[in-house]
C-alpha positions in Angstrom: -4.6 -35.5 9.8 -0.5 -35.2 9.9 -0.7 -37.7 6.9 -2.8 -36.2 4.7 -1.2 -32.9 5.4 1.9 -34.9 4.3 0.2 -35.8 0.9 -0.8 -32.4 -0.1 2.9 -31.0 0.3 4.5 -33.5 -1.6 1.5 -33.1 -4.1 2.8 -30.0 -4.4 6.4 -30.2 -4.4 6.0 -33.6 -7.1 3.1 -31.5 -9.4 6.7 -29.8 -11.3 8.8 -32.5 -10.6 10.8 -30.4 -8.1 14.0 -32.4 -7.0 14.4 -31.2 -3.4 12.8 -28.9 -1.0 14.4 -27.5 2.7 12.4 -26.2 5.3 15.3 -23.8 7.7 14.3 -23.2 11.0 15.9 -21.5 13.5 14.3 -20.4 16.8 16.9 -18.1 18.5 17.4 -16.1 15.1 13.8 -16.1 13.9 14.5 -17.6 10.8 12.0 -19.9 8.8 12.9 -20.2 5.5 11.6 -22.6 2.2 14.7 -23.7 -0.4 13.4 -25.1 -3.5 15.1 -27.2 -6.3 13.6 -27.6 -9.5 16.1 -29.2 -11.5 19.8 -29.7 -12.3 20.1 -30.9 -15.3 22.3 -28.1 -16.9 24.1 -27.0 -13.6 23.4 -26.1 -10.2 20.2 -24.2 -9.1 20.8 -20.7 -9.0 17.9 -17.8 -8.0 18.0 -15.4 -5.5 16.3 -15.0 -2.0 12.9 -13.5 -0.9 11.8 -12.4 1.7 8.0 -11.6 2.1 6.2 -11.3 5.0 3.9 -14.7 3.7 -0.1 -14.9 5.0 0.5 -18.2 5.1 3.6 -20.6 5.6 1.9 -22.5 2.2 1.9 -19.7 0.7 5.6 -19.3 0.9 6.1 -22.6 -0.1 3.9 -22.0 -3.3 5.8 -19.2 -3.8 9.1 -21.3 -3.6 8.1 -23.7 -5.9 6.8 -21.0 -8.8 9.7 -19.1 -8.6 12.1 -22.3 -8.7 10.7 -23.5 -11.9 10.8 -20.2 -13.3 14.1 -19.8 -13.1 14.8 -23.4 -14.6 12.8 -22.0 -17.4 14.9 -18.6 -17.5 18.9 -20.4 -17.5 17.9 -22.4 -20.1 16.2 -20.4 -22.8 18.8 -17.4 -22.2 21.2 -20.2 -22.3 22.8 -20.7 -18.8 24.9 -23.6 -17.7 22.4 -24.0 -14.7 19.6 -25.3 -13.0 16.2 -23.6 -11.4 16.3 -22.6 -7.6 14.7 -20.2 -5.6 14.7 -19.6 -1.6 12.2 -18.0 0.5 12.6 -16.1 4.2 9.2 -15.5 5.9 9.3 -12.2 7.8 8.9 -8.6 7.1 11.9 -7.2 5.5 11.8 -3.7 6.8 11.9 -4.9 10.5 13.0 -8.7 10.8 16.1 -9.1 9.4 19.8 -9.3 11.6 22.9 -10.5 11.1 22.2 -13.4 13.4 19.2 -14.4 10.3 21.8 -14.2 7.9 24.5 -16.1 9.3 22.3 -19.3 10.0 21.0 -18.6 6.5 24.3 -18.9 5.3 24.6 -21.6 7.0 21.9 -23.8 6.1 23.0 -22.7 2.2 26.3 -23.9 2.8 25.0 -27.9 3.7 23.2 -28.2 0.4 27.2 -28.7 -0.6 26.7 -26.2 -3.8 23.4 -27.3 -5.3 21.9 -24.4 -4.7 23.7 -21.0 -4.9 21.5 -18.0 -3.6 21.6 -14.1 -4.6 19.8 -11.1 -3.7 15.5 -10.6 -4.7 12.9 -9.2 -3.3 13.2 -8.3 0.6 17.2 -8.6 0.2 20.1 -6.7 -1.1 23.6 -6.8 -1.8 24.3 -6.4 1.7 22.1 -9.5 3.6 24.2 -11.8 0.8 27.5 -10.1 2.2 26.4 -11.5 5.7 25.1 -15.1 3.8 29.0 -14.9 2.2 30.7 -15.6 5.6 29.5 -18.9 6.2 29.0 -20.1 2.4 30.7 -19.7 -1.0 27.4 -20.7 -2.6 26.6 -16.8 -2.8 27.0 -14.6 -5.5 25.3 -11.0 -6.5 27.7 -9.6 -3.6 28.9 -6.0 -3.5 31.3 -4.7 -6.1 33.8 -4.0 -3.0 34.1 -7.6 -2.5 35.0 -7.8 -6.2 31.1 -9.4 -7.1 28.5 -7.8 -9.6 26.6 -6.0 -7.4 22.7 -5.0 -7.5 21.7 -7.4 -10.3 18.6 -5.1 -10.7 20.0 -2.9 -13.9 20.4 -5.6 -15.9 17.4 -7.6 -15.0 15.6 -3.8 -15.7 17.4 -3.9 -19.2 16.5 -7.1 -20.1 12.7 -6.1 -19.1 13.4 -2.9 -21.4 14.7 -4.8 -24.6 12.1 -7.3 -24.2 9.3 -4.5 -24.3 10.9 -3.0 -27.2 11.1 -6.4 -29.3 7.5 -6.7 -28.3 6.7 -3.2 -29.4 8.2 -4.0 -32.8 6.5 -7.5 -33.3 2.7 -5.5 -32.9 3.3 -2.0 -34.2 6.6 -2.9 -36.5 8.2 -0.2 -34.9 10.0 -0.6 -31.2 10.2 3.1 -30.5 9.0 3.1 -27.2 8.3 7.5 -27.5 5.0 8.6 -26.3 3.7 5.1 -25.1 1.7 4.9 -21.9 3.1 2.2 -20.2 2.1 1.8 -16.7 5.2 0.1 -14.1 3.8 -1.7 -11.1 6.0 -2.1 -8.2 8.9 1.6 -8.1 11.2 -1.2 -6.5 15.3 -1.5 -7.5 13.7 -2.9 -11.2 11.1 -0.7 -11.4 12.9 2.3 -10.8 15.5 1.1 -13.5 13.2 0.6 -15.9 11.4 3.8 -15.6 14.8 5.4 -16.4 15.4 3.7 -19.9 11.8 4.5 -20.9 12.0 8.1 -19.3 14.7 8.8 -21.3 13.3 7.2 -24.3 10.2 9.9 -23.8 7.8 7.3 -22.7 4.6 8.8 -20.3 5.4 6.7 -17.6 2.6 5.9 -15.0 3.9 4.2 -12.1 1.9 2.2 -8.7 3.7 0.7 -5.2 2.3 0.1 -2.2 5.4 1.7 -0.4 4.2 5.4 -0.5 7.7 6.4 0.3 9.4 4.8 -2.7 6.9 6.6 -4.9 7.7 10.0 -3.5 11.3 9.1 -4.5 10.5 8.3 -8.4 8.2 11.4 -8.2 11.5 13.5 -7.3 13.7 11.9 -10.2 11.4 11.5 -12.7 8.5 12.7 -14.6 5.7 10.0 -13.9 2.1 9.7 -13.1 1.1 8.3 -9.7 -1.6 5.7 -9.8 -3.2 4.0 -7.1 -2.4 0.6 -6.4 -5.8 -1.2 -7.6 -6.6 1.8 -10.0 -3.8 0.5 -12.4 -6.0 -2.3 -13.9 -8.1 0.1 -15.3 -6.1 2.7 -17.0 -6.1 3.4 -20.4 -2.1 2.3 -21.5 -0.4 0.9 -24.6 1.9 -1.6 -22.2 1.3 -2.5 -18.5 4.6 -3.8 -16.8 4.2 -5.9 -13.8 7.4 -5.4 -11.7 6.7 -6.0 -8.1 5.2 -9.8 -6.7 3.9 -12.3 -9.2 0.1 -13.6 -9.9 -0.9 -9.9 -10.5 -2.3 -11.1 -13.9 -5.5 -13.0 -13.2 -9.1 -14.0 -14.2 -9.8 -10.4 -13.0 -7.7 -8.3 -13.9 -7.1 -9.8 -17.2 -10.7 -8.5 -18.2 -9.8 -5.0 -16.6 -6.7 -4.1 -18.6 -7.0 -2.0 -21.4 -3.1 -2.6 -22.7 -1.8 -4.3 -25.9 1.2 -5.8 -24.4 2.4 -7.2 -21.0 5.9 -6.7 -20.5 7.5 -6.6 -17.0 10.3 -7.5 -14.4 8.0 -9.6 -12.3 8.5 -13.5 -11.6 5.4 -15.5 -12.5 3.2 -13.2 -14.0 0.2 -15.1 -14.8 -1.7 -16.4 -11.6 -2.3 -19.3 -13.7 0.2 -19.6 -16.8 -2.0 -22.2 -19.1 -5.6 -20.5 -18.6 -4.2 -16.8 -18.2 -2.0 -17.3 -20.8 -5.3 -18.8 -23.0 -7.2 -15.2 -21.7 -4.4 -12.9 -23.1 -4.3 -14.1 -26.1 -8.2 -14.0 -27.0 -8.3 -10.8 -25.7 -5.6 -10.0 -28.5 -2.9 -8.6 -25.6 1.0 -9.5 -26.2 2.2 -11.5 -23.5 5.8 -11.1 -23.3 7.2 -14.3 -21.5 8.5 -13.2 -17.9 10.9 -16.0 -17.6 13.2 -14.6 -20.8 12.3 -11.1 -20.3 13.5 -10.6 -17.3 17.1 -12.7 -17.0 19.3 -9.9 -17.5 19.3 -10.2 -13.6 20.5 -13.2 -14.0 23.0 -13.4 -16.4 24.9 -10.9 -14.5 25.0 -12.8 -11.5 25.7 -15.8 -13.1 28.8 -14.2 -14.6 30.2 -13.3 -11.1 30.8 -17.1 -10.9 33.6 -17.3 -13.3 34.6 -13.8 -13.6 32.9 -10.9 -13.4 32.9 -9.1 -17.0 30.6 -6.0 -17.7 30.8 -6.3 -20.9 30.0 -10.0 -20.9 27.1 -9.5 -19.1 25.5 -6.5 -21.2 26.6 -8.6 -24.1 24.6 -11.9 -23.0 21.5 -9.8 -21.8 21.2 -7.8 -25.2 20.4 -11.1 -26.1 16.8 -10.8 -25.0 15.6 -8.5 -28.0 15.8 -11.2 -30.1 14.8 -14.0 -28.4 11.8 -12.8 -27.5 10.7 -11.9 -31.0 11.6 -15.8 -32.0 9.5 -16.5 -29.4 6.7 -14.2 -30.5 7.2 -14.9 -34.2 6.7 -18.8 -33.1 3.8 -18.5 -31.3 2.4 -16.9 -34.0 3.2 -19.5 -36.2 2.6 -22.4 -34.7 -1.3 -21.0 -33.4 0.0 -21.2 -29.3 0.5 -18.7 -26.3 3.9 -17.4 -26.1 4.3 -18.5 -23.0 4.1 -22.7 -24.4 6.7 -21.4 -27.0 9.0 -20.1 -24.7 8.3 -23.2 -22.4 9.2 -25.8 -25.5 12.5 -23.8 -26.4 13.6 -23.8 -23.2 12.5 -27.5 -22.5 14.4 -28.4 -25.7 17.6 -27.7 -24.4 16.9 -29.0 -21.1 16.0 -32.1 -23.3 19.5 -32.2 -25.4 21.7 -31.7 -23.0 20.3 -35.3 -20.9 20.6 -36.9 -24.3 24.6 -35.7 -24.7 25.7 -36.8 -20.9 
């Protein structure tokens, strides 16, 4: 039984090649937590930490292993000197965390000896990596007051927004984004940002979460429409942007969606990248690439490492808009899903830089 347990999780961690995975447990501090390494090739893993309160511990480690490869995929086609990490915290972020979590988080970050450097995501902030920063120098996304980048969710929400306009511009030929019904799902730190750049680019902005709190607070700053969580799928919108979990995008609600483009902040879109990707693309909707989309987040975090530069950063991210129409323009031509050309350009680099060492 034990054994063949034993199989399946290194099935899984060996279907992607992944090149190491912890498990972190700790019993007085409550922490059980899943850190995944992709690959190294171009630097040392970078991606931020989740915390979710998992149905299952699979689950998480599912989760960890998606969102690890992902962001292998996202260094190298924005062009980052690093490699694809991601860490996972099982718990419920709203009532499970303490400083007591974080420090043997930090902890457990700082004996991987810098091959894995974490940041904030989903579930954690600016403040939970302040905590991780007193055991490890493996951290970076900290608050501006300890001279680091801060919330990395502006610029992962720009990134998100100039990949929707590029998008807009390859179908319509235009990228004004004025009078659009897009639909944001998830009014989280990326969500919310987002809804400000198309708010004030005169976008009717509809907008789902399951936190009814956090939709009261768009509601307050902005002009949106309210849409129930499941109701979302069936609206009638020009662009649907996924900006809460992954997998949202599936053999279901790809049939439900009445959109002409998906372009959002979410990790891991597609539940299933190859068939969903296949779906979207008979069904004549514009698949904008999550992985290059959203690496403003990213970039800016990445920058903290070597000296944090605004400008830099802004610089780097703008960078998306015209990526992702070389992306789109090459799917077109070459008959695939945008998702396999984004996949081969950032593979390709991957590729050259093994054949220069």
């Amino acid at each position: 039984m034990v054994d063949a347990e034993m199989d399946s999780l290194f099935d899984l961690i060996g279907e992607n090649d992944h090149e190491q995975v912890v498990f972190c447990n700790d019993k007085s501090s409550g922490l059980k937590a899943i850190i995944a390494i992709h690959n190294t090739q171009l630097g040392p893993s970078l991606g931020g930490t989740r915390m979710w309160n998992y149905a299952s511990e699979r689950d998480a480690l599912v989760d960890a292993l998606r969102l690890s490869r992902s962001m292998t995929y996202k260094a190298s086609i924005i062009g980052l000197d690093l490699g694809g990490g991601k860490a996972v915290i099982i718990g419920d972020s709203r009532k499970d965390k303490s400083e007591a979590l974080w420090t043997r988080y930090g902890q457990f970050v700082e004996s991987l000896n810098g091959r894995y450097i974490t940041a904030e995501d989903v579930g954690t902030s600016t403040a939970d990596m302040e905590t991780v920063a007193k055991e490890t120098k493996h951290v970076t996304g900290l608050p501006e007051s300890m001279g680091g980048s801060g919330d990395p969710s502006p610029f992962t929400a720009y990134g998100v927004y100039l990949g929707m306009k590029a998008s807009a511009k390859k179908l319509w030929g235009d990228d004004n984004l004025s009078g659009k019904r897009i639909a944001v799902q998830g009014a989280g730190n990326v969500g919310r940002n987002l809804i400000k750049y198309l708010s004030e680019e005169g976008a009717v902005v509809l907008v789902s979460d399951i936190y009814e709190d956090k939709l009261e607070e768009i509601a307050k700053e902005f002009k949106v429409e309210i849409v129930g969580t499941e109701g979302i799928y069936d609206i009638d919108m020009d662009i649907y942007a996924p900006c809460a979990l992954g997998a949202t995008v599936d053999s279901d609600t790809v049939k439900r969606l009445k959109c002409s483009i998906i372009a959002g902040g979410a990790n891991n879109q597609l539940a299933d990248e190859n068939e969903h990707a296949d779906m979207l693309m008979e069904q004549g909707i514009l698949f904008a690439p999550d992985f290059l989309i959203n690496a403003g987040g990213l970039v800016n975090v990445y920058m903290q490492l070597d000296g944090y530069d605004k400008k830099k950063v802004m610089a780097h991210t703008e960078r998306i808009y015209d990526l992702t129409l070389d992306v789109l323009n090459k799917a077109e031509e070459d008959g695939i899903t945008t998702v396999m050309a984004a996949k081969r350009m950032a593979e390709a680099r991957i590729e050259a830089s093994k054949n220069n060492k």
